[in-house]
SEFIKOL-77022 format. One line per 5 residues: number of its first residue (from 1); their letters; for each residue x, y, z of C-alpha. Coordinates in steps of 0.2 Angstrom, whole numbers, plus 5000, padded with zeros to 4 digits. Layout:
N
NUM = A = X,Y,Z ~ ... $
This chain:
554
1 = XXXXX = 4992,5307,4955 ~ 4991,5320,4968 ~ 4981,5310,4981 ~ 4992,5296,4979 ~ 5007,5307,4980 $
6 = XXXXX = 4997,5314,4997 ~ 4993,5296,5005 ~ 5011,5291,5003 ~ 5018,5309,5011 ~ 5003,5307,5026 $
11 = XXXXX = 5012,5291,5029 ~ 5030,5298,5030 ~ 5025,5310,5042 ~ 5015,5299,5055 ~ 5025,5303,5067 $
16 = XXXXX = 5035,5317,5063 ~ 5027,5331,5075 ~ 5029,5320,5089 ~ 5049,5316,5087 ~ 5049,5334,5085 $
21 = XXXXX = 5040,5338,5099 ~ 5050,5325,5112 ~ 5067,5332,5103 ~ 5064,5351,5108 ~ 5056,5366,5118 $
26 = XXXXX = 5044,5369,5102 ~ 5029,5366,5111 ~ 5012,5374,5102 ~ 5000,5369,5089 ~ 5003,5383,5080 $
31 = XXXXX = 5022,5379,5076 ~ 5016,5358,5073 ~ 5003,5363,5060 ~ 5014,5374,5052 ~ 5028,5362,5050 $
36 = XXXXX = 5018,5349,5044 ~ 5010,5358,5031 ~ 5028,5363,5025 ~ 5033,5346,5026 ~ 5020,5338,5017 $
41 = XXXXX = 5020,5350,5003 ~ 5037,5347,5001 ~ 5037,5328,5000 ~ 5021,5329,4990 ~ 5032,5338,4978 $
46 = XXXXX = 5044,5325,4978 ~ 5035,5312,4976 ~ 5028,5319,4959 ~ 5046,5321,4954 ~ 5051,5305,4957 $
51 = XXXXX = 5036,5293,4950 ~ 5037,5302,4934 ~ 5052,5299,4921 ~ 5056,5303,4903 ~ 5069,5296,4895 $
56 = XXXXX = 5078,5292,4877 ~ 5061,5280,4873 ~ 5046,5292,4882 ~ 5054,5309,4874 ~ 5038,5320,4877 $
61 = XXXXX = 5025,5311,4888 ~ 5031,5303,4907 ~ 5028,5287,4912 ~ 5026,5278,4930 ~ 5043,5271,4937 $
66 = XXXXX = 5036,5258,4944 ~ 5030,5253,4924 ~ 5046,5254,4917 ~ 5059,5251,4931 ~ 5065,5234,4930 $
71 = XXXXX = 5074,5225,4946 ~ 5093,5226,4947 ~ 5102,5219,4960 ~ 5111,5226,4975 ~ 5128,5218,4981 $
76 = XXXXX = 5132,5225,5000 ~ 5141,5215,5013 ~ 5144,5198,5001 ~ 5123,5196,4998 ~ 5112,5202,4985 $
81 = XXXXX = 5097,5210,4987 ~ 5083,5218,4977 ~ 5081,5236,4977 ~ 5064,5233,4986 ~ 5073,5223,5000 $
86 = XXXXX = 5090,5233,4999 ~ 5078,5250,5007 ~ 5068,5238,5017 ~ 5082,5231,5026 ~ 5097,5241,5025 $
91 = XXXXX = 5091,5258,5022 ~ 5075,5259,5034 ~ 5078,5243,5044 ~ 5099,5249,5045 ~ 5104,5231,5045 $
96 = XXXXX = 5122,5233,5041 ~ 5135,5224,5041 ~ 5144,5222,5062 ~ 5163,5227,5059 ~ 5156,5243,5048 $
101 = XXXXX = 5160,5259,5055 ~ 5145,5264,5067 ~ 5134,5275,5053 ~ 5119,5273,5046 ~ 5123,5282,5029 $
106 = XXXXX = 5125,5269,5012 ~ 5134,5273,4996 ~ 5125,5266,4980 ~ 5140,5265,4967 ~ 5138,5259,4949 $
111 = XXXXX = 5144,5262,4931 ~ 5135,5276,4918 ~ 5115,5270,4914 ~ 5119,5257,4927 ~ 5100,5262,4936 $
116 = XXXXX = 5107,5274,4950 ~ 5094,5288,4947 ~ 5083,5273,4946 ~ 5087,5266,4961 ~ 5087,5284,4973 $
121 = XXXXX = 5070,5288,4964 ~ 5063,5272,4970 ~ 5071,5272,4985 ~ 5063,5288,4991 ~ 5047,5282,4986 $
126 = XXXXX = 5047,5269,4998 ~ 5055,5278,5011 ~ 5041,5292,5010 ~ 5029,5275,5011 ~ 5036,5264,5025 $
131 = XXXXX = 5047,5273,5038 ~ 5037,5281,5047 ~ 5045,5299,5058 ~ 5055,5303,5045 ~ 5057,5315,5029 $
136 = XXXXX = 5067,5309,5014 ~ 5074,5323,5007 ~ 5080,5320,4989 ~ 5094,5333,4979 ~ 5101,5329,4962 $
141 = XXXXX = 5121,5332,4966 ~ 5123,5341,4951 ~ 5113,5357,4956 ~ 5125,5361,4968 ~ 5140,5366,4956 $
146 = XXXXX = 5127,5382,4953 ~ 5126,5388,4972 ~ 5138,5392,4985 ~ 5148,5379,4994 ~ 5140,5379,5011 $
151 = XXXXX = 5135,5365,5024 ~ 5121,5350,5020 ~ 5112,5362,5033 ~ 5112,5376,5020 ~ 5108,5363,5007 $
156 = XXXXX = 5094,5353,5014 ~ 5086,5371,5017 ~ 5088,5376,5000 ~ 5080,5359,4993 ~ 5066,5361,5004 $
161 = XXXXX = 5063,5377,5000 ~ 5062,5373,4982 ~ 5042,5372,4982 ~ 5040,5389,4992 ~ 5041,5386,5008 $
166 = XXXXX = 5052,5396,5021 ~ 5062,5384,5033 ~ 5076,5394,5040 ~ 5093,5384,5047 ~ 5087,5383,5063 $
171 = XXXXX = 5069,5371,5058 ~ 5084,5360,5049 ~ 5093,5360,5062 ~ 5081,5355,5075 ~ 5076,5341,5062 $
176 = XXXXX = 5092,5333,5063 ~ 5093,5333,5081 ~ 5075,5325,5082 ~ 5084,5311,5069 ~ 5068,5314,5058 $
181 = XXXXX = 5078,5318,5039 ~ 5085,5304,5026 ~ 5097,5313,5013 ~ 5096,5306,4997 ~ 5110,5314,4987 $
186 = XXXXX = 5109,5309,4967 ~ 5124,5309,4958 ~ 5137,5313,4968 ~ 5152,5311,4955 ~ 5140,5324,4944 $
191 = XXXXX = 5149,5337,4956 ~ 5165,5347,4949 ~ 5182,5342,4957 ~ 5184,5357,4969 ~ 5163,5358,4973 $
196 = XXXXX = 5164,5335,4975 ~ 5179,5338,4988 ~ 5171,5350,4999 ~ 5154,5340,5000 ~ 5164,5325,5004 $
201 = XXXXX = 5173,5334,5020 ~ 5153,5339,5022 ~ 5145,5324,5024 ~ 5158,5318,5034 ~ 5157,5333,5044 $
206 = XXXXX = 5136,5332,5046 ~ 5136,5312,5050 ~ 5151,5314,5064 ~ 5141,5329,5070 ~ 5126,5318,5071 $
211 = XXXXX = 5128,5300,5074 ~ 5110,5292,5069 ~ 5108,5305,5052 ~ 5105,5296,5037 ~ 5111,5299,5021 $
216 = XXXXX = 5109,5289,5004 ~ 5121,5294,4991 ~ 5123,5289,4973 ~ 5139,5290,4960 ~ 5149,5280,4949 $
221 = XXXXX = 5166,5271,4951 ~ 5180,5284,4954 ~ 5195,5284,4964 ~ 5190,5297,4976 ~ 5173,5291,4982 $
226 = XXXXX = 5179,5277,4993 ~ 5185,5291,5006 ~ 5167,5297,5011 ~ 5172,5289,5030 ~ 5154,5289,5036 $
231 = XXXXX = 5145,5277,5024 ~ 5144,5260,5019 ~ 5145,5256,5000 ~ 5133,5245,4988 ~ 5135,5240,4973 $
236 = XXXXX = 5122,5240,4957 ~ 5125,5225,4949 ~ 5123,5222,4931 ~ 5108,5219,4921 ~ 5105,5200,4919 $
241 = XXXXX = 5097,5194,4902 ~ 5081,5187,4910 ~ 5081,5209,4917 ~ 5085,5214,4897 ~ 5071,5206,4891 $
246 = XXXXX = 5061,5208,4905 ~ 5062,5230,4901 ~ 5062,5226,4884 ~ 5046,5219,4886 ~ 5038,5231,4897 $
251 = XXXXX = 5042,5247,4882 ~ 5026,5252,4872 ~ 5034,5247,4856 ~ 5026,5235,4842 ~ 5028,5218,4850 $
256 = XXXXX = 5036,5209,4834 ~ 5049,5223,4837 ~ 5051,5215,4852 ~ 5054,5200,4849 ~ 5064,5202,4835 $
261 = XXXXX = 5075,5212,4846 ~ 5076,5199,4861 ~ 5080,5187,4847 ~ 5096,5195,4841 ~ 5103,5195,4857 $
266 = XXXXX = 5098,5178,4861 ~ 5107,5174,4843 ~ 5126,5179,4852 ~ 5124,5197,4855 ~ 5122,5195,4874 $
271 = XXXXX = 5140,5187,4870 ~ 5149,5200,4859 ~ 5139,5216,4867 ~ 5141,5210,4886 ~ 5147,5228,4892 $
276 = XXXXX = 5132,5237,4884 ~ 5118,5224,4884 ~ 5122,5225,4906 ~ 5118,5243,4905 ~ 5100,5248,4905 $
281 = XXXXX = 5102,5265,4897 ~ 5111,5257,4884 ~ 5101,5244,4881 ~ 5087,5256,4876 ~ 5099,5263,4864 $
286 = XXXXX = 5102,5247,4857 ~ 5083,5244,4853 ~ 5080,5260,4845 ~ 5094,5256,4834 ~ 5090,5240,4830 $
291 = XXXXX = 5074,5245,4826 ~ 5078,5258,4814 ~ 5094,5251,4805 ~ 5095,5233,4808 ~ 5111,5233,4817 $
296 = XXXXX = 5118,5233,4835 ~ 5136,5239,4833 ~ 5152,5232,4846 ~ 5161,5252,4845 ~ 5157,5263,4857 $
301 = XXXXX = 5159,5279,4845 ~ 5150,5268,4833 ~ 5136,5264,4845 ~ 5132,5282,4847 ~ 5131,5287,4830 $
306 = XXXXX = 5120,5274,4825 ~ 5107,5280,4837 ~ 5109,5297,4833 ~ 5106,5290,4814 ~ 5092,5282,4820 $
311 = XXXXX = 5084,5298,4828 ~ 5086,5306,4814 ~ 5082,5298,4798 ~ 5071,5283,4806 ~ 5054,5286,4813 $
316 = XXXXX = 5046,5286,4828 ~ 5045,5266,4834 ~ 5027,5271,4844 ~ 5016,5282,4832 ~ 5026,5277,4815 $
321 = XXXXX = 5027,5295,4812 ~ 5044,5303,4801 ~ 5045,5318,4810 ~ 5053,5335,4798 ~ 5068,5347,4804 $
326 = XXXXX = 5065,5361,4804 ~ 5080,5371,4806 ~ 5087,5367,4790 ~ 5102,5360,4795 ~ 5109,5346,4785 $
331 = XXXXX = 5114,5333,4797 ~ 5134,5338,4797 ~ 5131,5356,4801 ~ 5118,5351,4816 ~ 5131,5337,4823 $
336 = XXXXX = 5144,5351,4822 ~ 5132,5365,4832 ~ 5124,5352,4844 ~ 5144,5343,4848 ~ 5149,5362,4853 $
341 = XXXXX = 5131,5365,4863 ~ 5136,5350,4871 ~ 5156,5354,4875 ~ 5150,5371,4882 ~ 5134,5365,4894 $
346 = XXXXX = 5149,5350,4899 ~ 5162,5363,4904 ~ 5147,5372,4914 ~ 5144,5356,4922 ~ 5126,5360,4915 $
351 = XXXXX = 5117,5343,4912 ~ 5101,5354,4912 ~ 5102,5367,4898 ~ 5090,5383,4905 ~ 5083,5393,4888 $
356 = XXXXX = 5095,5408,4893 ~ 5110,5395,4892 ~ 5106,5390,4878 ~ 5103,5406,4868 ~ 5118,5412,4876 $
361 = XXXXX = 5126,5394,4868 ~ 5119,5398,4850 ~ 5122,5416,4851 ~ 5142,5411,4854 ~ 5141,5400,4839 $
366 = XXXXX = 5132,5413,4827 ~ 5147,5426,4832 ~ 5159,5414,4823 ~ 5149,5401,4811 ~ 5148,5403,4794 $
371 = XXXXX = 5127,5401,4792 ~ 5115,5405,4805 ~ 5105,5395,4819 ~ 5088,5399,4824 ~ 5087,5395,4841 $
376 = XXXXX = 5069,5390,4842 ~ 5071,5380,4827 ~ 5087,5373,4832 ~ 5078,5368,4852 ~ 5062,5361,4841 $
381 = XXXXX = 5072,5348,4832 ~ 5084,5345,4847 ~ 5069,5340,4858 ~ 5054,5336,4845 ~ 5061,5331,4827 $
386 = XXXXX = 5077,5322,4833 ~ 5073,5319,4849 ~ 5092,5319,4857 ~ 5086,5332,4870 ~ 5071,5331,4884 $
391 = XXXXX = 5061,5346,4889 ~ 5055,5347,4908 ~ 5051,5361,4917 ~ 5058,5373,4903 ~ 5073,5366,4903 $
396 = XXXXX = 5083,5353,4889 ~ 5090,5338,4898 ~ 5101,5325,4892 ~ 5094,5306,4890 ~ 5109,5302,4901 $
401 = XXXXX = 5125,5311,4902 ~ 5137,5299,4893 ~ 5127,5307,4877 ~ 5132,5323,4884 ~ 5151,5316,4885 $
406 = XXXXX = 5150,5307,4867 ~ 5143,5323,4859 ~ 5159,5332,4869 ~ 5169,5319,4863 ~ 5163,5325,4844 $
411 = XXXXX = 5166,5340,4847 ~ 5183,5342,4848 ~ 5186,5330,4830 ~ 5178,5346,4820 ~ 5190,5359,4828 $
416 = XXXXX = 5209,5361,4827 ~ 5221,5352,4838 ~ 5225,5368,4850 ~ 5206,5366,4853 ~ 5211,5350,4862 $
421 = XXXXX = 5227,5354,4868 ~ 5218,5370,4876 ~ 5205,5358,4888 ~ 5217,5345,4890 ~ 5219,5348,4908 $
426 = XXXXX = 5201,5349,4913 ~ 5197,5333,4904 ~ 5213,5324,4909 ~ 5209,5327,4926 ~ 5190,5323,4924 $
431 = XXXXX = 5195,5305,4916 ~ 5190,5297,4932 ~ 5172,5302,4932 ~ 5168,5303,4912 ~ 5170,5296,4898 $
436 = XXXXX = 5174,5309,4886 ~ 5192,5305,4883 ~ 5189,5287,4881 ~ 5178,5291,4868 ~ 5187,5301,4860 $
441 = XXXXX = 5203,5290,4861 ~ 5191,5277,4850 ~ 5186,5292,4837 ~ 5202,5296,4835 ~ 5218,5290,4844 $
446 = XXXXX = 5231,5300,4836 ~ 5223,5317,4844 ~ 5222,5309,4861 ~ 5241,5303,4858 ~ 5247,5318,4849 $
451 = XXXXX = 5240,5331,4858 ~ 5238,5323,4879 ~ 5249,5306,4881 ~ 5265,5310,4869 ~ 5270,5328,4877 $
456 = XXXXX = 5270,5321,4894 ~ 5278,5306,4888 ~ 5292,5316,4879 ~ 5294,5327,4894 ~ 5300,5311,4904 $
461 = XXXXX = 5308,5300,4890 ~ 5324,5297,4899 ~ 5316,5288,4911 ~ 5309,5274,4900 ~ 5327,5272,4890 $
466 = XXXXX = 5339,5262,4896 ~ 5338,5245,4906 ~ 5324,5244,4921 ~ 5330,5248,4938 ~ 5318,5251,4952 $
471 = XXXXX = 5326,5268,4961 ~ 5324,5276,4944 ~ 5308,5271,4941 ~ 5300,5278,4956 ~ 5309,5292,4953 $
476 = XXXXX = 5297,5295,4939 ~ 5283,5296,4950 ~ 5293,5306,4965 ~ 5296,5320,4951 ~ 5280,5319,4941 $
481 = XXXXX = 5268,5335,4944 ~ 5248,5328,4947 ~ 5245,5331,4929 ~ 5259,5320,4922 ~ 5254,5306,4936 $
486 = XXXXX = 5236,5306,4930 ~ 5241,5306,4910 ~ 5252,5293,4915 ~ 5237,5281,4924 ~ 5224,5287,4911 $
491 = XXXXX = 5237,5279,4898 ~ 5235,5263,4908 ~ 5218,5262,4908 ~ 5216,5267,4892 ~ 5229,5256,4885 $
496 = XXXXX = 5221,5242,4895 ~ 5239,5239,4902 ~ 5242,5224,4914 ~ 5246,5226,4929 ~ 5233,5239,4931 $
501 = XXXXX = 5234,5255,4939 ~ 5228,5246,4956 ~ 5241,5235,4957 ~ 5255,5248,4951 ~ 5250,5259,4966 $
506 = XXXXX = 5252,5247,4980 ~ 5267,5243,4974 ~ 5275,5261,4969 ~ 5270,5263,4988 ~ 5276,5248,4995 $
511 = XXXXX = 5293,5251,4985 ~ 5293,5270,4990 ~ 5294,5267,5009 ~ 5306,5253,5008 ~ 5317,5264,5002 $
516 = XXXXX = 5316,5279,5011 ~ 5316,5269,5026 ~ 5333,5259,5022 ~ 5350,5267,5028 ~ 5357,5254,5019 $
521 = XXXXX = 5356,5239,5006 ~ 5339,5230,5005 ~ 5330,5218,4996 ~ 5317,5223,4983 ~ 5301,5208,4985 $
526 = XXXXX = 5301,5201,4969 ~ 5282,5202,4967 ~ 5287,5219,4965 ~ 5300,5220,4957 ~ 5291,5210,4943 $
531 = XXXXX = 5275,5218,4943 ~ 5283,5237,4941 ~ 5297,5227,4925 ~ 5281,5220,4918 ~ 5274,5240,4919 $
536 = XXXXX = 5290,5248,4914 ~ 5290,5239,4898 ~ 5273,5242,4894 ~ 5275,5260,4898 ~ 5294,5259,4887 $
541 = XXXXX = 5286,5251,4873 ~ 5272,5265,4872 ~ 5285,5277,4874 ~ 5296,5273,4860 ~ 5279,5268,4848 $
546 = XXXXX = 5274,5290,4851 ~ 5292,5293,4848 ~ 5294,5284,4831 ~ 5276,5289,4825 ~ 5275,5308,4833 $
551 = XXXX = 5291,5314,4833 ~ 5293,5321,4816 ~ 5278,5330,4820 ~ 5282,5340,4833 $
């Protein structure tokens, strides 16, 4: 591994020392060998981290990437590409598209499991390979919440610092004027609110200060990523079923499995479980599952539990092995421990649980349960007996972070409503980038309406009695705080109202500045009008539906 990992970073540094050289005064062989050294230990590094992967199927030994990571397409600019092309062309090559903005920095969006991590592993691979004179950098997003906000010049120091090595700001510094670094930044939404918003003014910031600096970020759909000026964004498109079966295939599981598996889908599932089946993390779940109970359910909630099951009564689908716990936890007492393990790492924003986090974790919930955990015990089910957890570098890692959010989700169905109502805020306001409260809001819908969408609803109930009129209803959103508004467009999504929140925006705005702009009578567009009815009587008839089912609870 290591002499492959050293031709591909020999190749990434061809011509480094030269750029460097013709960029700066840093004349001196002393100062080239130095930096080259530093350089390729770093990349070398990296390399190793990113052709190696565990995940929910390879718990304890890592596998290749390029054995298991199967092709999904890139849409940018109207045209698909394969990830291979998509670095060759846009990323190294920088064949965007004319009227874009003059940067040469790409946003790689895509839903939870969608392959992003994937995608930016692969992608750094070949960059370290093919464009010669420069040094991909890679940082995982979600390390930042843990260290000062600073500049991406602080930053890139401290990632390349990370396999002891000493470059200071100004080594950075003259990098980036010599154009020789490409920033790939994983997981940008894993950021917190505050830490995400002063990376994005960052990156903005760094790519205006230097026209030809690359960066290559990825991060799921949210309304906030599209503001990132200095990029163009991509797409990862869904998994197709030739792709399904093509990973299926590629797993070292019994081959019978396999094709009793593929089978199933072919039999209508690839109908009835579209949204998972064009997930790849989720489509491993869905073969575990199968595997060990038989059955691939349509409910998300469901989906999750079934796999936990599977983890823990089935066996293991490679050795055939039924593996013991041994913390002697029955299965309701470790769901309820690991859920709260899970709600305190997510509101730590800790996808990586360190061993002093986590006895900090179970030392909390001995102080206050009724039977004791042993922490070693506990960790060796976690990681070896159920498997739910991955161990890497000392560390337990989530398969992927929706298991985090599910587990969150849980969490809050064993403990009392004030619980809920306590961290509603924070998960209100984090409905954009997780999934917690739409898990939750299919575990249980009456804590999510009791506790979140009817006190907010009740607070503005005059406004949805009475006949429709436009003035008033804006006047909703004129007087509704930032926490009411997003209740309010969480409800939408989470009712699967139409219009949707999109449509309601541009027209709430469209509507707003009409109105402030009219020193008389005007006419409302009908397209408007219409569209904001059709969302007052949704949001009426939700409103009355709380009021005739909660009140008498309040």
């Amino acid at each position: 591994m290591s002499k492959v990992s050293e031709k591909l970073a020999d190749s990434a540094l061809g011509w480094v020392l030269d750029n460097v050289k013709s960029a700066c005064d840093l004349a001196g062989a002393h100062y080239k060998a130095a930096h080259k050294r530093q350089f390729n230990n770093y990349v070398i590094n990296r390399i190793n981290y990113c052709r190696t992967i565990k995940n929910l199927f390879y718990r304890t030994d890592a596998v290749l990437i390029e054995d298991i990571f199967v092709t999904s397409e890139i849409r940018y600019n109207r045209s698909k590409y394969s990830p291979k092309n998509f670095v060759t062309d846009i990323i190294i090559n920088k064949n965007y598209k004319k009227d874009a903005a003059n940067t040469s920095s790409i946003f790689i969006r895509g839903g939870a499991g969608s392959g992003k991590s994937f995608f930016m592993r692969m992608g750094y691979l070949k960059v370290a390979r093919l464009a010669k004179g420069k040094i991909p950098i890679f940082v995982q997003a979600v390390d930042l919440n843990q260290i000062p906000a600073s500049d991406f010049v602080d930053v890139m120091v401290y990632e390349l610092n990370k396999f002891g090595e000493r470059f200071s700001r100004t080594d950075v510094e003259v990098g980036l004027n010599a154009n020789i670094f490409v920033l790939f930044l994983d997981g940008f939404d894993e950021l917190r609110r505050p830490v995400r918003e002063h990376y994005r003014i960052e990156l903005d910031a760094i790519a205006a200060r230097h026209k030809h600096f690359s960066f290559v970020i990825s991060g799921r759909h949210n309304e906030r990523s599209a503001e990132i000026q200095h990029a163009h964004y991509a797409k990862i498109l869904p998994f197709s079923p030739s792709q399904v079966e093509e990973m299926i295939d590629r797993l070292d599981a019994d081959d019978k499995l396999k094709f009793q598996f593929i089978s199933k889908l072919n039999d209508g599932v690839y109908e009835t479980h579209s949204d998972y089946i064009k997930t790849p993390i989720l489509v491993i779940i869905m073969f575990i599952t199968f595997c060990s109970i038989g059955r691939i359910s349509d409910k998300r909630p469901e989906f999750y539990e079934d796999c936990f099951n599977a983890l823990w009564e089935g066996h293991d689908l490679k050795k055939g092995l039924e593996r013991k716990k041994e913390s002697d936890l029955d299965k309701a007492k470790f769901l309820r421990c690991f859920s709260e393990v899970s709600k305190l790492a997510y509101f730590e924003d800790k996808l990586s649980i360190s061993d002093f986090d986590f006895c900090k974790y179970i030392n909390s919930l001995n102080e206050r349960l009724t039977y004791n955990i042993n922490k070693d015990k506990f960790q060796n089910d976690l990681v070896y007996n159920v498997g739910f957890m991955l161990l890497d570098n000392n560390e337990m890692n989530y398969p992927h972070r929706t298991f985090q959010e599910y587990f969150t989700a849980l969490y809050y169905t064993f403990v009392p409503d004030d619980f809920l109502k306590r961290d509603s805020r924070s998960l209100v306001y984090s409905y954009y980038q997780d999934t917690v409260i739409d898990i939750l809001f299919r575990m249980s819908r009456e804590k999510i309406e009791y506790n979140i969408i009817w006190p907010i609803i009740k607070k503005n109930y005059q406004y949805f009695e009475g006949e429709f009129s436009v003035e008033s209803y804006i006047g909703l959103f004129r007087e509704a705080d930032s926490y009411d508004e997003t209740v309010f467009n969480m409800s939408r999504s989470i009712y699967g109202f139409k219009p949707d929140l999109d449509e309601i925006r541009v027209a709430l705005h469209a509507m707003s500045d009409m109105i402030e702009s009219s020193s008389s009578r005007y006419e409302v567009p009908s397209s408007f009008n219409n569209l904001l009815r059709r969302d007052f009587t949704n949001m009426s008839a939700l409103a009355r539906r709380l009021q005739h089912t909660y009140r008498d609870e309040t």
